[in-house]
Structure formats: structure tokens, C-alpha cells
N, C-alpha and C positions, 0 to 999 in steps of 0.2 A: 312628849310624844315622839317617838321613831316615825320617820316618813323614809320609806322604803322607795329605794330608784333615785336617789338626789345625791349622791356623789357616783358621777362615771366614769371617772380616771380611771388609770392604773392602780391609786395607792391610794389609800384612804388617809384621812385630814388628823391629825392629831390626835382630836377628841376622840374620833371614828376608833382610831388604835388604843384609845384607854377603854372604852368602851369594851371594846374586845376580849382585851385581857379582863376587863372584870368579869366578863359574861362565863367567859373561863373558867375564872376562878372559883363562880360561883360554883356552876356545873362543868366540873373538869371531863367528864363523861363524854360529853357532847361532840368533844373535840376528836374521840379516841376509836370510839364505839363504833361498833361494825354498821352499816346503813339499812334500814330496816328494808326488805325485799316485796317488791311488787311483782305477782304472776298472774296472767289470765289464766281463769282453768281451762281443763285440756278436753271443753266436752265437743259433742256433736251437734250440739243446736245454732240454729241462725239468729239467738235469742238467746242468752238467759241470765238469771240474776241470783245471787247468795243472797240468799235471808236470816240463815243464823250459822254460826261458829261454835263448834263445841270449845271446852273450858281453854282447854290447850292450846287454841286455834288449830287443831289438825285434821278437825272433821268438819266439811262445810254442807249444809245441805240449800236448797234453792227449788229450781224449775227452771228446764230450756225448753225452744221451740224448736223439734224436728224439722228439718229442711221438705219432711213431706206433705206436710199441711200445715194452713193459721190454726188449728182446732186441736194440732198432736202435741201440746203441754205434756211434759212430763215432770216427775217430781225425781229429786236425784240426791243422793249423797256421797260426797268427793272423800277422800282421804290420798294424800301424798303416795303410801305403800300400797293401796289395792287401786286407786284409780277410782274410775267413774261410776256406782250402782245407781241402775234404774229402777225404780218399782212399780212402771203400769199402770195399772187404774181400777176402780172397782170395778170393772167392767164396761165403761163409755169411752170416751173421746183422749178426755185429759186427765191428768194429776197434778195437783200445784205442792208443791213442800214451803213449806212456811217457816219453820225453826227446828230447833235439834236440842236435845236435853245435852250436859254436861259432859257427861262421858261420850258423847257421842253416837249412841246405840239407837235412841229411838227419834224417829224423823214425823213431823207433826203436818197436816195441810188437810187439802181435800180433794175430791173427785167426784167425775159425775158416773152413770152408768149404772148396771144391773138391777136388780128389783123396780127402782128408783127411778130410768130413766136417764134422758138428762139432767136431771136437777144436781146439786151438788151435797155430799154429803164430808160433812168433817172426819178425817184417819186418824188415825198411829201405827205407826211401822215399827220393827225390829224384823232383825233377822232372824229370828222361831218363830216368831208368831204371824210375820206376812205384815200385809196391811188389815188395819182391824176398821171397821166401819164405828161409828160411835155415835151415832144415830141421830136423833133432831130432840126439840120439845113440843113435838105435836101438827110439826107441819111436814113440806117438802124438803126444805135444804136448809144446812148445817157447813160451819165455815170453822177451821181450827186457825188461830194465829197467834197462841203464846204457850210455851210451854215451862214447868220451872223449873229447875234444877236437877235435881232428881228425877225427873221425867214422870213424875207420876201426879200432875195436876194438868190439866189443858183448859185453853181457853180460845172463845168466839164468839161468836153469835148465831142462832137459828130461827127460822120461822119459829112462831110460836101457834099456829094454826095451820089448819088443812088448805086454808083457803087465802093464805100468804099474806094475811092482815095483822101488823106487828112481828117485828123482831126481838129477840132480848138475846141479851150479853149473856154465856155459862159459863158455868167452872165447870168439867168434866175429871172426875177420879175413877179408878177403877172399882171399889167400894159404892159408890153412891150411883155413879152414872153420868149424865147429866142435869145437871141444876140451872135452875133460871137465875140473874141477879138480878131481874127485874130491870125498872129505867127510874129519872129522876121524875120529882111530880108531874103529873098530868102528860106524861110522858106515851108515846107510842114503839117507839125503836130504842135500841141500844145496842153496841158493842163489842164485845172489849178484845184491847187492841194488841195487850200485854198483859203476863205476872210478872211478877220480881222471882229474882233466884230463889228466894227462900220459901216462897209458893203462899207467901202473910196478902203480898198488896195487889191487886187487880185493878188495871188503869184502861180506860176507853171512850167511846162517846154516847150522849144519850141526851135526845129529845126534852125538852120541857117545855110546854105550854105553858106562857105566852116567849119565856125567854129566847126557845130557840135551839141549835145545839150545842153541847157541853161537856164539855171532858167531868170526868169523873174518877175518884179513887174512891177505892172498895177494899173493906178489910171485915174481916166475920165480925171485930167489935162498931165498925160506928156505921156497916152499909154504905150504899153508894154516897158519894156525898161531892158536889157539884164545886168545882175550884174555881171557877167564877173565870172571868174574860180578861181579856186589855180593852175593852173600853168598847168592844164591837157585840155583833149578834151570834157568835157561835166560835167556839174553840176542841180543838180535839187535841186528844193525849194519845201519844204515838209509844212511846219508850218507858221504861222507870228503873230504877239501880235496882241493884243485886239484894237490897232489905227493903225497900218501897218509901223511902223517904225524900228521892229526887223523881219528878213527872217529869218529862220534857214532850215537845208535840208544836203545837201551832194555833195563833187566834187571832179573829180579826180586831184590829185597832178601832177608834174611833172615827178614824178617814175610811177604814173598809178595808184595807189593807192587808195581807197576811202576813203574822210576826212569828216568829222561833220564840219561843217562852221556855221559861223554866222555872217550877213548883217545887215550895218547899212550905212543910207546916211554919216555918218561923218568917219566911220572907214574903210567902203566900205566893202567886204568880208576878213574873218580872220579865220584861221583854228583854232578850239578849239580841237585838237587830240582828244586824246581815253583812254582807259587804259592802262597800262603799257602792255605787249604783245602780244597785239593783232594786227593781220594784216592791218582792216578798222576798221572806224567807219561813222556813220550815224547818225543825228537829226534828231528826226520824231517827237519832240513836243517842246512847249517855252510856259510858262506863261503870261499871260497876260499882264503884263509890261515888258516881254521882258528879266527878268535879270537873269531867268533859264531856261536852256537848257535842257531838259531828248534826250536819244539815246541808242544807242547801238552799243557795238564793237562784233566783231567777228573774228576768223579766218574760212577760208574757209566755206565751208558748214554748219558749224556752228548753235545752234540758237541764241547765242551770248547770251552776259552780257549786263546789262541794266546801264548807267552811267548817273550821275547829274553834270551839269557845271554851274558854277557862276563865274563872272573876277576875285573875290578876290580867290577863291578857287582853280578854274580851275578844271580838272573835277576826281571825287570819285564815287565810287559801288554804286548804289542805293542802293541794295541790304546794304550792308555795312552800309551806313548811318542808314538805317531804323532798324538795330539791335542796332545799337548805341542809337537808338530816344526810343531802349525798344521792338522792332515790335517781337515778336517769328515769324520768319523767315521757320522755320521747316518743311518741305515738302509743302513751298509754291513756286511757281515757278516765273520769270518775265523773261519776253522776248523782252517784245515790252511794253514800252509808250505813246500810242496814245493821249490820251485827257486830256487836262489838267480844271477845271473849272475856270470861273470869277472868282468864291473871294477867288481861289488859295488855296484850303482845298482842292481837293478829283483830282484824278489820273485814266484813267481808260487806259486796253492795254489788253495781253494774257499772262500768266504764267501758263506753264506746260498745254497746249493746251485748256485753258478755261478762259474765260474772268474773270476778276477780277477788285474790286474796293480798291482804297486806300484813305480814309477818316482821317479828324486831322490832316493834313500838313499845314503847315505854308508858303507858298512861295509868295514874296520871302522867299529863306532859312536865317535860322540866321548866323551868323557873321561868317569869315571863321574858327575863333578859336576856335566857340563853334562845328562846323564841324567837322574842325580837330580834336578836342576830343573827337567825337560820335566815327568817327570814328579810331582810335586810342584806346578807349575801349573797341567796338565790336571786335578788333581785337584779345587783352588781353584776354576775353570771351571766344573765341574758341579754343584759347591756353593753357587755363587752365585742 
């Protein structure tokens, strides 16, 4: 094991320098490669946060908070060349944007206002066709939070009645509409939190009676079907890779605790802990192929530390990696990881209460050694 921060000379011990050179050698890259780029975006809000990344990382979309009211949420999509668009609301107060299909074109969330009221109703945006309303399954309000690839599958949850008794998880197309996926047995509420790129796996949470709540994946061959816990009363699935065969999300332990987990049909759920002293942790993102995890530990109230997990590495500071990688770190904040891109260069989440992009990432990450010495030198860096 590397214990980062335990040589703080000038010159590193013998070992230290064979070490280096192998890490090198492994991944000669590491050494050479331009430092991936950290910006806050350039919006108007006293608030806001990226939620998805198109393929490229060049399209973010999200929601800030207008400086003229707690209630004036808006839903947004960034791009480098055009800047900041706003899209309004159906007619009420706010608009939340939740995710972005691939190319970038259509921006997914919800809003309250018109026919409706306050309540909130799940969207899809483009530029022709506006914001489109997508309606409920039989109740008040309707929530969009996954979108897949192609932009043409949505998913969330809605009342499933008039009279706001039960929720369920949908899949929304433009062909069908909206569909229920139902919940786990003896269930009342459900979900879903996420699809996969390929629009096959739908991941989220859902009630069962007497167990509790439960993350679940859903594919049209086996149905929702219940991934089971770390050893506590409720776990939820937050993310899933790019073909739906990595969950990642959060569950409580045995002590009660909240653990970062990560699902796979061969290895089932497995707890990927946190950082070293922190109380929980939480995944609220995974790469595309499934072999990086981004989260976040906290204690109590906290807004927590933002950590990277890969199986060879296990999990390290993002924060920490990225000065290791070069990033000036310096009054930039990270809190949350939300969106990761397809071809696995650009990051998007909130740091120090404003959405940010993180572009030049390579993930997967490189090798655990050349890791272990980003970090291990950021650490020497601050100590000097």
C-alpha cells in the first residue's frame, strides 16, 4: 500500500524514485499529457448544478437559481460556442433540466405551471419543437431524470392517481407515451433514477413490503428485479453504464450506515467504501464502461469530498488525483459528480455552489501505479 504525505523533503528516498520511473513506464502518458481543464460555467445563477454531459463533453445541461427569487429554478443548456440557453417553464415558477441525450440536442427535466398548476410535470426540449410536456400516469406530477442515448427513451416517475396515492417509475417514448414499470412486490412507490446509453437497462428505487426500499434493474426480458442490499434496510441505484451491466448508487450497511456500492450480474452488489474518515459514502456516477466510479463521502451534514474508484485502485480524492494530473485546484470547489460523457473526457456536477465542467480526462483511469503517484505527488506539493 502507497501512504500518501510520508516523505516531505526535497527529494524523494530511493524506492520513491524507482517507483516513479516504473509508474512511467507503465504509463508514459501521464507524464506528458496536457492537464485535463477545470471551468465553472459562465451562468447567471446564485445556484446551479450540471446534470448531464453530452457524448463529447461539449454540451452541459443542468438548472441555476436566478438571483431574483428561491422559487426562479431554471433549466439550461451550456455549450462552449453559443453560451448559456434558457428554456423557461411550462408556465409556473421553475424548470429543473436533468440530462441531455448524446448529441446534445434534447435537454430532459421538469416544470411546474400552466393547465397543471404548481405541480410539476416531466419535459423534453429541442430547439423546434420547444419544451414538450409528457404528461403523468393518471395523477398530478411527473418527474423526467434519465434520458438515453439517442434521446428517444425517457425516464422517472409519476403520480400514478388523481389523488397522489403511489408513484411508479416510466419509460416515456415517443411512439408509446408514457408507461408504468410498476414497483417491486407488495410495493407502493417507485422510481427510476436512470437508463443506460443503449435505452436496454432502467435502474432506480422501489418500495417492497416488508423489506423496505430497493434499488432495482429493469430490462423488457426479466422486469424490475430487486439487487438486494449490504446487509441494511434500503438501497437505491443512482447511475448504470453505457449497456446496463454496471449499477452503481448507495445502501445501507448492517450498522446503518450509507455505503457507495457497485452491481454487477457476476459479482452481485459490493461495497466500494469511501475515504478514510468519513462517516458515508454515496455513487452518483460510473463511466461508460462501467470501471469508474465518481461519489462522494461525507460526514453528517456535510457537503462532502468528492472520490474516484477503480478495482485496481480502490477509491482516492478526486480532488487529489486532479492536482496530481496538474489541474490548479485553487478556489475551485467539487461536491457532487453528476455526469459523466460517452468517450469519457469531460465530468460535469456542482463545486462551491455552481456548476462546473471537467474536460481532458482519460477514463477509464490509467493504471493503479501511475494513480498512485499523481496521487502521492499532489500530496508532496502541499507539503512543501
Amino acid at each position: 500500500m502507497m501512504h500518501s504525505g510520508i516523505f516531505t523533503g526535497s527529494k524523494l528516498p530511493a524506492l520513491a524514485l524507482k517507483a516513479t520511473f516504473m509508474a512511467c513506464a507503465i504509463v508514459p502518458s501521464i507524464a506528458t499529457a496536457a492537464p485535463p481543464a477545470y471551468q465553472y460555467l459562465p451562468l447567471r445563477g446564485i445556484h446551479a448544478v450540471g446534470r448531464g454531459v453530452s457524448a463529447d463533453g461539449g454540451v452541459v445541461a443542468g438548472f441555476d437559481l436566478a438571483p431574483s427569487g428561491l422559487t426562479s429554478y431554471r433549466a439550461f443548456r451550456w455549450t462552449a460556442a453559443t453560451g448559456t440557453e434558457y428554456f423557461g417553464t411550462l408556465g409556473g415558477d421553475r424548470s429543473i433540466g436533468t440530462g441531455v441525450s448524446a448529441n446534445g440536442a434534447t435537454v430532459i427535466g421538469y416544470s411546474d405551471g400552466g393547465p397543471f398548476g404548481r405541480d410539476e410535470r416531466a419535459f423534453r426540449w429541442t430547439r423546434d419543437e420547444g419544451m414538450q410536456e409528457l404528461g403523468t400516469l393518471g395523477g398530478d406530477r411527473s418527474r423526467a431524470y434519465g434520458i438515453s442515448a439517442d434521446g428517444t427513451r425517457i425516464v422517472g416517475d409519476s403520480d400514478s392517481s388523481p389523488f397522489g396515492f403511489g408513484r411508479r417509475a416510466f419509460l416515456w417514448t415517443g411512439t408509446v407515451g408514457m408507461r408504468s414499470l410498476g414497483t417491486l412486490p407488495n410495493g407502493n412507490n417507485s422510481k427510476a433514477e436512470a437508463i443506460s446509453a443503449d435505452g436496454t437497462t432502467i435502474v432506480g428505487v422501489s418500495d417492497s413490503y416488508p423489506l423496505g426500499d430497493r434499488a432495482f434493474r429493469w430490462t423488457e426480458d426479466t422486469g424490475m428485479q430487486d439487487i438486494g442490499t449490504l446487509g441494511g434496510t434500503s438501497t437505491v441505484a443512482s447511475s448504470v453504464s453505457a449497456d446496463g451491466s454496471v449499477v452503481v448508487g448507495f445502501s445501507k450497511n448492517a450498522a446503518g450506515a450509507s455505503r457507495a456500492f457497485r452491481w454487477t450480474n457476476q459479482t452481485g452488489i459490493q461495497d466500494i467504501g469511501g475515504l478514510p474518515g468519513f462517516e458515508t459514502s454515496t455513487a452518483t456516477a460510473v463511466s461508460p464502461d462501467g470501471a469508474v466510479v465518481f461519489g462522494t463521502s461525507r460526514n453528517g451534514g456535510e457537503d462532502g469530498t468528492v472520490f474516484m474508484w477503480t478495482e485496481a485502485l480502490g477509491v482516492v480524492n478526486f480532488r487529489t488525483y486532479l492536482e496530481g494530473l496538474g489541474v490548479n485546484m485553487w478556489g475551485r470547489g467539487l461536491q457532487v459528480v453528476a455526469g459523466v460523457s460517452l468517450d469519457g473526457t469531460t465530468v460535469t456536477g456542482i463545486g462551491s455552489d455552481t456548476a462546473f465542467r471537467i474536460t481532458g480526462l482519460a477514463l477509464p483511469a490509467p493504471s493503479s501505479a501511475a494513480i498512485a503517484l499523481t496521487v502521492s505527488l499532489a500530496s508532496l506539493r502541499r507539503k512543501r
